[in-house]
RONULUM-755470 format. One line per field, with one value per residue: residue in one letter; x, y, z of N, C-alpha, C in turn; chain; residue number from 1. Coordinates in nm, 2 decimals, padded with zeros to 4 digits. Atoms other than C-alpha are relative to their C-alpha. Example, Ala and Ser with C-alpha at 12.3 -4.5 7.8 and 13.67 -1.06 7.14 Angstrom:
! RONULUM-755470
residu (A,S)
neast (00.09,-00.09)
nnorth (-00.12,-00.11)
nup (00.00,00.00)
caeast (01.23,01.37)
canorth (-00.45,-00.11)
caup (00.78,00.71)
ceast (00.09,-00.08)
cnorth (00.12,00.11)
cup (00.00,00.08)
chaine (A,A)
num (1,2)
This chain:
! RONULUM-755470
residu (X,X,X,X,X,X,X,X,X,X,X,X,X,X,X,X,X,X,X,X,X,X,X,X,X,X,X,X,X,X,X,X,X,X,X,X,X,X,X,X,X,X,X,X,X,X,X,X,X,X,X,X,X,X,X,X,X,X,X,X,X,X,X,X,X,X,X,X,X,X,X,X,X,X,X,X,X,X,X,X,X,X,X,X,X,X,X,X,X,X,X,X,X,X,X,X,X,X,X,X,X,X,X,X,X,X,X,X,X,X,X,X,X,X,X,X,X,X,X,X,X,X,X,X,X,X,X,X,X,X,X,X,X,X,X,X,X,X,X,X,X,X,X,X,X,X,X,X,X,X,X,X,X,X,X,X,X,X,X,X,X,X,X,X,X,X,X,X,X,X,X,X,X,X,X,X,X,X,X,X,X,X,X,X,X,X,X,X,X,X,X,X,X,X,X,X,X,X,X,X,X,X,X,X,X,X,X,X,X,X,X,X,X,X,X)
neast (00.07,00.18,00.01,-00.04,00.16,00.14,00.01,00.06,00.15,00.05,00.02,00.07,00.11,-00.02,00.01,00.12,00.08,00.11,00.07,-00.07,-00.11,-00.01,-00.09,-00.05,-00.14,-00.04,-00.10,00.11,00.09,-00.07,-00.02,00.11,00.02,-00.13,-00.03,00.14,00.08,00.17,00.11,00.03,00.04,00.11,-00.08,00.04,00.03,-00.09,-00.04,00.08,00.00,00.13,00.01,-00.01,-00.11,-00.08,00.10,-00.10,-00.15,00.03,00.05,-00.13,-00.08,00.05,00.06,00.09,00.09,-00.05,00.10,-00.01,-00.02,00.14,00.05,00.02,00.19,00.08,-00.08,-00.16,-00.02,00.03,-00.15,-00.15,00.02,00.01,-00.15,-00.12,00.09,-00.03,00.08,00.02,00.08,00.00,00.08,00.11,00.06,-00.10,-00.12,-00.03,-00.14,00.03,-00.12,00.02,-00.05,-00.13,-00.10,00.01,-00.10,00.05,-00.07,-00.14,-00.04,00.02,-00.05,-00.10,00.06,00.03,00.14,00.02,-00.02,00.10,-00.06,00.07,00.04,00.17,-00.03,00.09,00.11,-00.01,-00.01,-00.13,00.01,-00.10,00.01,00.16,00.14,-00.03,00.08,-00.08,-00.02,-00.04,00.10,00.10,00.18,00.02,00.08,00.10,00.04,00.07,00.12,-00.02,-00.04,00.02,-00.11,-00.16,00.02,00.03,-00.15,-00.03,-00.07,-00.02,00.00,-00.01,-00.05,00.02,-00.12,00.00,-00.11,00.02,00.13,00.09,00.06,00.21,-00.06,-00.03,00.17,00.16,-00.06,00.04,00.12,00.11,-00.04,00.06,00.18,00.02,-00.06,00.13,00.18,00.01,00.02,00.16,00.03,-00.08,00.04,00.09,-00.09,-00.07,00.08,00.00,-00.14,-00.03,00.04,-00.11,-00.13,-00.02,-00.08,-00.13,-00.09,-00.15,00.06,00.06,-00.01,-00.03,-00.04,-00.17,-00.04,00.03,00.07)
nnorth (00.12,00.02,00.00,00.20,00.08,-00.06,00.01,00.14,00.01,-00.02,00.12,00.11,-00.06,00.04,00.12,00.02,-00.07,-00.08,-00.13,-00.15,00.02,-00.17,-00.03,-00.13,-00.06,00.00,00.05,00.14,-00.03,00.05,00.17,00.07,00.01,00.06,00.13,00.08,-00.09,00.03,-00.01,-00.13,-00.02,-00.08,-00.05,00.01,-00.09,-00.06,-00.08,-00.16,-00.06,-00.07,-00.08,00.02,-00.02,00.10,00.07,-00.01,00.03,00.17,00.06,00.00,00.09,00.16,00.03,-00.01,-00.04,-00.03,-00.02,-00.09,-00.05,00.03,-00.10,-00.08,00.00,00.01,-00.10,-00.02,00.15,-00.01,-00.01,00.05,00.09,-00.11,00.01,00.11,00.11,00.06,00.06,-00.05,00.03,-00.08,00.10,-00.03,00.02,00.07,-00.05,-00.14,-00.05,-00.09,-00.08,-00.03,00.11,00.05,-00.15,00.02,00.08,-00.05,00.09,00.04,-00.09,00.04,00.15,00.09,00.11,-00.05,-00.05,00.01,00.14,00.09,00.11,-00.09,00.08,-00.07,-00.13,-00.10,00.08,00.06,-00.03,-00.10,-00.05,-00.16,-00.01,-00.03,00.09,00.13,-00.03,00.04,-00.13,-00.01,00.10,-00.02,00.07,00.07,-00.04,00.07,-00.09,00.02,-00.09,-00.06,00.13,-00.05,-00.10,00.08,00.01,-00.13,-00.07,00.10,00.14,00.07,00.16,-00.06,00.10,00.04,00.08,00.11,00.06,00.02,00.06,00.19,00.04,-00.05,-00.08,-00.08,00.04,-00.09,-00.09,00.02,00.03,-00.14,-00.11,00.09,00.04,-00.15,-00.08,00.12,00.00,-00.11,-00.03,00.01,-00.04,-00.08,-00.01,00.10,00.04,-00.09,00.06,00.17,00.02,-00.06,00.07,00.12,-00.03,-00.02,00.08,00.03,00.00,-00.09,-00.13,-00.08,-00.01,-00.14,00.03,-00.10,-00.16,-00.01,-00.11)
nup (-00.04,00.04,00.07,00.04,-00.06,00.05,00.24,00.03,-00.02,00.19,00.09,-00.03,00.03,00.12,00.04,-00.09,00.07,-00.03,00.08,00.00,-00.10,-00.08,00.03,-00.03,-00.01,00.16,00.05,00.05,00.17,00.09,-00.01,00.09,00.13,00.05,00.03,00.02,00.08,00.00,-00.11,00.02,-00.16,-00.04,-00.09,-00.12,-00.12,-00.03,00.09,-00.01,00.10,-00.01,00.11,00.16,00.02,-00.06,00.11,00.18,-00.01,-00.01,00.19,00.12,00.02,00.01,-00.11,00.05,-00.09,-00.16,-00.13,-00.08,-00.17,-00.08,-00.11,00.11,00.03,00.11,00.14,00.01,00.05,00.13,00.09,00.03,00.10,00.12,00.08,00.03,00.03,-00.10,-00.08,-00.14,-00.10,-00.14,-00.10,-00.05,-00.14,-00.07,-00.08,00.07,-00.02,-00.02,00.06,00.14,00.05,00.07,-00.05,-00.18,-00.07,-00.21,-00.03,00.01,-00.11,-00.08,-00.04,00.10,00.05,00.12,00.10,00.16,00.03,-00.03,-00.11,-00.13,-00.11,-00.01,-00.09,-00.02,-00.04,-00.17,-00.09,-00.09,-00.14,-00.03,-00.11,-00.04,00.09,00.04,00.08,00.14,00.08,00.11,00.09,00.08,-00.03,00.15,00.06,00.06,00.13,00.05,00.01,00.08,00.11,00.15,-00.03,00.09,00.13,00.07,-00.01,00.09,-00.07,00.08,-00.12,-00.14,-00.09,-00.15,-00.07,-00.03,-00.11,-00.16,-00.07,00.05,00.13,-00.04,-00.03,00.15,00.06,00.00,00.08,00.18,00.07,-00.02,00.11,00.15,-00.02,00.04,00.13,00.08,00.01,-00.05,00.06,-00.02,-00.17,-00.04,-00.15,-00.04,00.00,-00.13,-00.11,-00.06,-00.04,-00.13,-00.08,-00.02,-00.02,-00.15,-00.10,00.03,-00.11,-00.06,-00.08,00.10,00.18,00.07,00.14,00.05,00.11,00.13,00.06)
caeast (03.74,03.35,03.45,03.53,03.17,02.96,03.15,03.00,02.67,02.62,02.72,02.49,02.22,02.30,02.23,01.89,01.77,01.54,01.32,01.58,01.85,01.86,02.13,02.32,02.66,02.82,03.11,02.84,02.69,03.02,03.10,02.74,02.77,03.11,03.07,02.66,02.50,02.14,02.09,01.85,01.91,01.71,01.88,01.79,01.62,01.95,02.08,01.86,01.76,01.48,01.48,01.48,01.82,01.95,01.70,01.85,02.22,02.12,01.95,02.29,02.44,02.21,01.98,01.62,01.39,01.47,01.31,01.26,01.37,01.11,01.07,00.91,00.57,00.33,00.43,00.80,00.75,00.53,00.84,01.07,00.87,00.76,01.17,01.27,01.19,01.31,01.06,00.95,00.88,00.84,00.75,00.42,00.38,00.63,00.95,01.02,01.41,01.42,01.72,01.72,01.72,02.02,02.19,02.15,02.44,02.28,02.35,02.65,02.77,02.62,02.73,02.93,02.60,02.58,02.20,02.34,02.47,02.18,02.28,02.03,02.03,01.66,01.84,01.58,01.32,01.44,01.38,01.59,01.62,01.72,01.78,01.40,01.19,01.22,01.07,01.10,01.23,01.34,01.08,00.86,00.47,00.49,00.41,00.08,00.02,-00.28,-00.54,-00.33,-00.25,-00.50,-00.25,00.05,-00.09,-00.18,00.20,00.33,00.45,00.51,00.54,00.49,00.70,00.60,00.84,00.88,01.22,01.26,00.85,00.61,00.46,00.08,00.25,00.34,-00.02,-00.25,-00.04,-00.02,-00.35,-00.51,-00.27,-00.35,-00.75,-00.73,-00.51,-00.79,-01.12,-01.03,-01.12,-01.52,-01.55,-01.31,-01.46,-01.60,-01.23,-01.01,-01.27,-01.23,-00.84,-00.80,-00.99,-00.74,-00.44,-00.61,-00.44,-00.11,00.04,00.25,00.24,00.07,00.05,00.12,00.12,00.52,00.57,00.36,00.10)
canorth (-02.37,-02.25,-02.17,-02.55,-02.64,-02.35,-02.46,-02.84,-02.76,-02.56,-02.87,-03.06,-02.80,-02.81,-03.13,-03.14,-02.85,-02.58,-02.28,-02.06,-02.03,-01.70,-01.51,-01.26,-01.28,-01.15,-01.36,-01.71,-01.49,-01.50,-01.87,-01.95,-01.76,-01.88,-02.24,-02.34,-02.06,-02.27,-02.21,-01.90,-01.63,-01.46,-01.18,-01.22,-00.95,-00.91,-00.79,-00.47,-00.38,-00.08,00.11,00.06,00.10,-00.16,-00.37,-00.31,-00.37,-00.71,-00.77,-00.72,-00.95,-01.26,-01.23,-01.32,-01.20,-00.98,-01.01,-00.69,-00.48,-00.52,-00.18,-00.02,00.12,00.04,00.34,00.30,-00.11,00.00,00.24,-00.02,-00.21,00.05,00.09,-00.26,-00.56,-00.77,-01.02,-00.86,-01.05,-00.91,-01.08,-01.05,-01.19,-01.31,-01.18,-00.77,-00.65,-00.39,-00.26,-00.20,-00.55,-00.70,-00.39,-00.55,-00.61,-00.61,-00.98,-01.05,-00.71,-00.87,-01.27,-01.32,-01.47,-01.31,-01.19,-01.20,-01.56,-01.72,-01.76,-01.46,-01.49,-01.25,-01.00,-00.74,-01.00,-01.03,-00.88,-00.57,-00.41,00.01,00.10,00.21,-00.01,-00.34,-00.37,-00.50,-00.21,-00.32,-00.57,-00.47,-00.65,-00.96,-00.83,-00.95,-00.80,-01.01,-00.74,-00.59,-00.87,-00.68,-00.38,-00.58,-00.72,-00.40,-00.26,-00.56,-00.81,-01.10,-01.41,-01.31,-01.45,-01.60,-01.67,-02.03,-02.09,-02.25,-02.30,-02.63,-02.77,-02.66,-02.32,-02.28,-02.48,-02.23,-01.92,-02.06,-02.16,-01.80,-01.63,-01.92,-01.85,-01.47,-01.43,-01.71,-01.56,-01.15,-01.09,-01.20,-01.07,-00.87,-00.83,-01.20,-01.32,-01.09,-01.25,-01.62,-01.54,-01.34,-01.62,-01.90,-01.64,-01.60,-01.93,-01.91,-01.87,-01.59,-01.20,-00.90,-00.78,-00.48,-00.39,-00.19,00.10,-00.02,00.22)
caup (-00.47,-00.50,-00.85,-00.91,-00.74,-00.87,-01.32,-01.18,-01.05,-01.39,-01.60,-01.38,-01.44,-01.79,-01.85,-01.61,-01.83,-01.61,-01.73,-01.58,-01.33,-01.07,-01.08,-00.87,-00.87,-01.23,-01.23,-01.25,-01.57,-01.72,-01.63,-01.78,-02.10,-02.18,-02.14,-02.08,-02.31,-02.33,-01.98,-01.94,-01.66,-01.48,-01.27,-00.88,-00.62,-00.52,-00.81,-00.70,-01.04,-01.01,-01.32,-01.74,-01.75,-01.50,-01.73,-02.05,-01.94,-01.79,-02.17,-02.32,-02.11,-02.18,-01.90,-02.02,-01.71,-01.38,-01.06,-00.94,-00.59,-00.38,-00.28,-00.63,-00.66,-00.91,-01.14,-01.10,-01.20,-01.51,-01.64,-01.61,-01.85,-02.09,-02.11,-02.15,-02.35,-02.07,-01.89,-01.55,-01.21,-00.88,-00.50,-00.41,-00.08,00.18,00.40,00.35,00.43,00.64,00.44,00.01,-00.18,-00.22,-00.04,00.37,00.55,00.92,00.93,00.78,01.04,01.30,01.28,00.94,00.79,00.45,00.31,-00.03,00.02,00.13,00.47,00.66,00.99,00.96,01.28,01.17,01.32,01.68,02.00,02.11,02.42,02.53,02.86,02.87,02.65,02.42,02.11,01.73,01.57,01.27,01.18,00.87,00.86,00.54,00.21,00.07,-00.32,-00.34,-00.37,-00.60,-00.88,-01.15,-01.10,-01.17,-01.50,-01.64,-01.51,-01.73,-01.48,-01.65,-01.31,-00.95,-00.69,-00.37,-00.09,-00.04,00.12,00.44,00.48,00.46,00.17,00.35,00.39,-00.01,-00.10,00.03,-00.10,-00.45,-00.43,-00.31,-00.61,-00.87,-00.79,-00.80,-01.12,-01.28,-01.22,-01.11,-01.44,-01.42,-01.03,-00.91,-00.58,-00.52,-00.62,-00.39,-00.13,-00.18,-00.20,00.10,00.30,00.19,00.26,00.65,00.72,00.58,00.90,00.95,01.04,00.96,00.61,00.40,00.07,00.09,-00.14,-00.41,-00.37)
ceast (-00.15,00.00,00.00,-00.16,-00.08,-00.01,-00.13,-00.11,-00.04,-00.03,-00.12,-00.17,-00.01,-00.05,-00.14,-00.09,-00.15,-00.04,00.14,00.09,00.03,00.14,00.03,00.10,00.05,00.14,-00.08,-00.05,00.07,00.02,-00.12,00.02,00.12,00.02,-00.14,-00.12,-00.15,-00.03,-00.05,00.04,-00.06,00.07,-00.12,-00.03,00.12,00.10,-00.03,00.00,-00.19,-00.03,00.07,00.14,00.09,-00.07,00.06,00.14,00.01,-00.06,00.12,00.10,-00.02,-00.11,-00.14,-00.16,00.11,-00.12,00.07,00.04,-00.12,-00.08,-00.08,-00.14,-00.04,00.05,00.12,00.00,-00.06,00.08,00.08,-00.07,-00.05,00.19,00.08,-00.07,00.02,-00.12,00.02,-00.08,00.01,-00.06,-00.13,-00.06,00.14,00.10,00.01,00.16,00.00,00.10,-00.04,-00.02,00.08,00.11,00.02,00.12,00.00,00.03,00.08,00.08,00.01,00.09,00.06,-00.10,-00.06,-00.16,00.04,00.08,-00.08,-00.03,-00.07,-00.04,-00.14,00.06,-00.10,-00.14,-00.02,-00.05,00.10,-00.05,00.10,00.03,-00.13,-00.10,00.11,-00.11,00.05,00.03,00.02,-00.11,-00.15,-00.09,00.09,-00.08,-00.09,-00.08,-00.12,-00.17,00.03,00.11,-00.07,00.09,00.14,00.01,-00.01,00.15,00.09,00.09,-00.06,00.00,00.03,00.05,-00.04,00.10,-00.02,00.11,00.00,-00.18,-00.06,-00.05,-00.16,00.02,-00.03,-00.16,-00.04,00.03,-00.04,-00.11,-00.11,00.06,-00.08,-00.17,-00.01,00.08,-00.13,-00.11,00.01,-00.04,-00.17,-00.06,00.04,00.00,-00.01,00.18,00.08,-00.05,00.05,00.16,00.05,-00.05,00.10,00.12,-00.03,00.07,00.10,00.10,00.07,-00.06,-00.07,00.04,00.00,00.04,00.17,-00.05,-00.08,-00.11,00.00)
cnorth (00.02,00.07,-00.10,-00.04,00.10,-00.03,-00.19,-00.03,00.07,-00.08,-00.05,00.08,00.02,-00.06,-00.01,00.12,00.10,00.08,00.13,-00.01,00.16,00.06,00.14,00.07,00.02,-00.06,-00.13,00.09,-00.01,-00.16,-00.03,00.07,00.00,-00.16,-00.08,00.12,-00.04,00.01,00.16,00.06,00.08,00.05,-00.02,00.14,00.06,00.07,00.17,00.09,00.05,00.10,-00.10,00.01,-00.12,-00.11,-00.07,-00.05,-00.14,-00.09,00.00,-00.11,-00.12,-00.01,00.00,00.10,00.04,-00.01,00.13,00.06,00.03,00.16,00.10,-00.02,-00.07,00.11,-00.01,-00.19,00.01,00.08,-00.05,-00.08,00.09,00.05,-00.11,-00.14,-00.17,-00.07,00.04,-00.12,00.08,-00.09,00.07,-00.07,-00.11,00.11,00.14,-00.01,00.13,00.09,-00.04,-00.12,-00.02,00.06,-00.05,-00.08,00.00,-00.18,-00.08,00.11,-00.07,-00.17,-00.06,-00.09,00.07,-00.02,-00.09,-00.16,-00.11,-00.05,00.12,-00.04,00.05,00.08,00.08,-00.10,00.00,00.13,00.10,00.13,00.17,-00.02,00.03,-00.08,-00.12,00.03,-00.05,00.13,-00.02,-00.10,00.08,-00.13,-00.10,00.08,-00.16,00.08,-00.08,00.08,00.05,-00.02,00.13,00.10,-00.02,00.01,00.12,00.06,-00.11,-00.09,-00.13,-00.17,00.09,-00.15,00.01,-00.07,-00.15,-00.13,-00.03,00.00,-00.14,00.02,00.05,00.17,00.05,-00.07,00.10,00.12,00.00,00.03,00.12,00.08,-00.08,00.08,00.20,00.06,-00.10,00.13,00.20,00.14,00.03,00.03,-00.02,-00.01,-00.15,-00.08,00.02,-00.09,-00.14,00.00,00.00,-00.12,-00.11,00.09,00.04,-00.14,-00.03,00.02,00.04,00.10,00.10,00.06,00.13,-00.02,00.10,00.11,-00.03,00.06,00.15)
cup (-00.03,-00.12,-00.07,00.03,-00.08,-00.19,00.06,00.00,-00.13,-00.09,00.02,-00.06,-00.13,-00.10,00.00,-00.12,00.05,-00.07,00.01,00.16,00.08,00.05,00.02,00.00,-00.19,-00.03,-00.03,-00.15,-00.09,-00.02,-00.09,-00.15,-00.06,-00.05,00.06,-00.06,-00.01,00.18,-00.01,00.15,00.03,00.15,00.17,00.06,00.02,-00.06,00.00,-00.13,00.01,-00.11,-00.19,-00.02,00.03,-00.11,-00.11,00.03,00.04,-00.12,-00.07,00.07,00.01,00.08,-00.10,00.08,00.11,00.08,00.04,00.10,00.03,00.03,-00.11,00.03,-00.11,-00.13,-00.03,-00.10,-00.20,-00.10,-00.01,-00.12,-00.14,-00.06,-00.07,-00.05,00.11,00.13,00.18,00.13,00.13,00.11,00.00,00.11,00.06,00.09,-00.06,00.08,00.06,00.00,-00.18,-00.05,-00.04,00.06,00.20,00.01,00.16,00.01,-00.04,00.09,00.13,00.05,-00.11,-00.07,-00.12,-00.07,-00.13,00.01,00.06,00.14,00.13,00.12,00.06,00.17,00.02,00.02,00.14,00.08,00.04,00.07,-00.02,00.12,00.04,-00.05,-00.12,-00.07,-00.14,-00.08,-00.14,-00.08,-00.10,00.01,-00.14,-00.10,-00.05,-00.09,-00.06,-00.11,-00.10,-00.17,-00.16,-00.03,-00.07,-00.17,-00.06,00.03,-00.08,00.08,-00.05,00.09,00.12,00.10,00.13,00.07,00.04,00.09,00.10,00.04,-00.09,-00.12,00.04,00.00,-00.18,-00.05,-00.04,-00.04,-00.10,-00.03,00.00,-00.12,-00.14,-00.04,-00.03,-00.14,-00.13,00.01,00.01,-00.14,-00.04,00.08,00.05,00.17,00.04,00.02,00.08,00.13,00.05,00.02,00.13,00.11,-00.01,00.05,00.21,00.02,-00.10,00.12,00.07,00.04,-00.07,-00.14,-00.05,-00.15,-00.05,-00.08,-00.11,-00.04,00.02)
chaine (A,A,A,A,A,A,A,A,A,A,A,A,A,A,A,A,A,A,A,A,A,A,A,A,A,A,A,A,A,A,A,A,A,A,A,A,A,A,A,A,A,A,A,A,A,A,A,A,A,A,A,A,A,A,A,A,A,A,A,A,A,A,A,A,A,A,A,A,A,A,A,A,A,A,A,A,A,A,A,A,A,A,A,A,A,A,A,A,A,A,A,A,A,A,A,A,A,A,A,A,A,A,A,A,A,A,A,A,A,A,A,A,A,A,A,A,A,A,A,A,A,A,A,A,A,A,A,A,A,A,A,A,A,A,A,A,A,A,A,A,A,A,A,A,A,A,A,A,A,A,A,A,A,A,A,A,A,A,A,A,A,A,A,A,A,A,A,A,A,A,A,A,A,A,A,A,A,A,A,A,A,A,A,A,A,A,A,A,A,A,A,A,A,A,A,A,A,A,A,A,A,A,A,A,A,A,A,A,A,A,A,A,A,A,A)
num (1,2,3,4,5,6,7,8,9,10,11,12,13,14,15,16,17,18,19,20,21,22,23,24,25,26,27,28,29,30,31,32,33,34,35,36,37,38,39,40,41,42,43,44,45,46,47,48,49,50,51,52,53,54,55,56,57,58,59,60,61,62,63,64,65,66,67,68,69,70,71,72,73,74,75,76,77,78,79,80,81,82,83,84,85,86,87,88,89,90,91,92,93,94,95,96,97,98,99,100,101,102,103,104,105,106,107,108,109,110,111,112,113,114,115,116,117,118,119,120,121,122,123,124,125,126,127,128,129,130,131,132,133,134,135,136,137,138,139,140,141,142,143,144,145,146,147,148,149,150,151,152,153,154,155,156,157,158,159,160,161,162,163,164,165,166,167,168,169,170,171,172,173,174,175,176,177,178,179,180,181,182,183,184,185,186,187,188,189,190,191,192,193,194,195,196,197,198,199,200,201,202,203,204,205,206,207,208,209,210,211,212,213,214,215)
């Protein structure tokens, strides 16, 4: 049955003609390069591809761009691209996992609501209690790789993704509009740019911030 709905919504996407289509499961990569070859893909986070290798094998089977696993430094992101001619993105600000990318099964364990099917019920967010204390244990800070955009460029990241699911349109604005503004100008002053970013990203609205493993 959701091989009947995922050949229709292809067609339909087909037709409509995006830049690119995200793509985790490898039985959709055969469906697509069997029978809608002009669509491009572009392997998903969850695909957890963190090395030149994973890279390359997703280049052989059509894929044009991977998004990254979240959890790669700066050095580890610039050997995947010194190995692979394969278009690199990575997140740079939004929700962290406080399991591998692509690899969490704490809430499909928990309540049957599968990560990898879109359907997180975010578990490592709540409230949980010991017999002695209460506390988020599992909740990592939001990342926020603003500061560290010139970094990227020079590691050869190619489009940086910002989370957008599930929040407001004032929510993804002032995001955009602090990365738009710092990949524009961080070139002329470095310092002055970081600045006016970081001031639009104090009212995005969420929690504290970290830059993960990427330094």
């Amino acid at each position: 049955r959701e091989a009947d709905r995922m050949y229709q919504l292809l067609q339909y996407l087909d037709k409509v003609g995006p830049d690119g289509i995200i793509v985790q499961d490898l039985g959709v990569v055969k469906m697509v390069r069997d029978h809608f070859p002009s669509l491009r893909l572009h392997a998903s986070t969850q695909a957890n591809v963190s090395s030149a290798a994973g890279a390359n094998q997703l280049s052989r089977w059509g894929f044009k761009r991977v998004v990254l696993a979240r959890e790669l430094s700066k050095d580890e992101i610039a050997s995947v691209h010194h190995g692979t001619n394969l278009e690199l993105e990575t997140f740079v600000h939004g929700a962290l996992c406080t399991s591998v990318s692509g690899l969490c099964l704490f809430s499909s364990w928990l309540g049957g609501k599968s990560a990898n099917r879109g359907a997180c019920a975010q578990a490592c967010r709540r409230l949980y209690n010991t017999e002695s204390s209460s506390g988020y244990y599992f909740s990592p800070y939001d990342l926020e790789l603003v500061s560290r955009i010139p970094d990227l460029v020079d590691a050869g990241v190619s489009s940086f993704k910002i989370e957008g699911r599930m929040k407001s349109a004032e929510y993804v604005g002032t995001v955009v509009s602090a990365y738009r503004y710092m990949i524009d100008n961080y070139k002329f002053d470095a310092e002055r740019a970081l600045a006016k970013a970081q001031a639009l990203l104090r009212n995005d609205f969420v929690r504290n911030k970290t830059v993960f493993w990427f330094d």
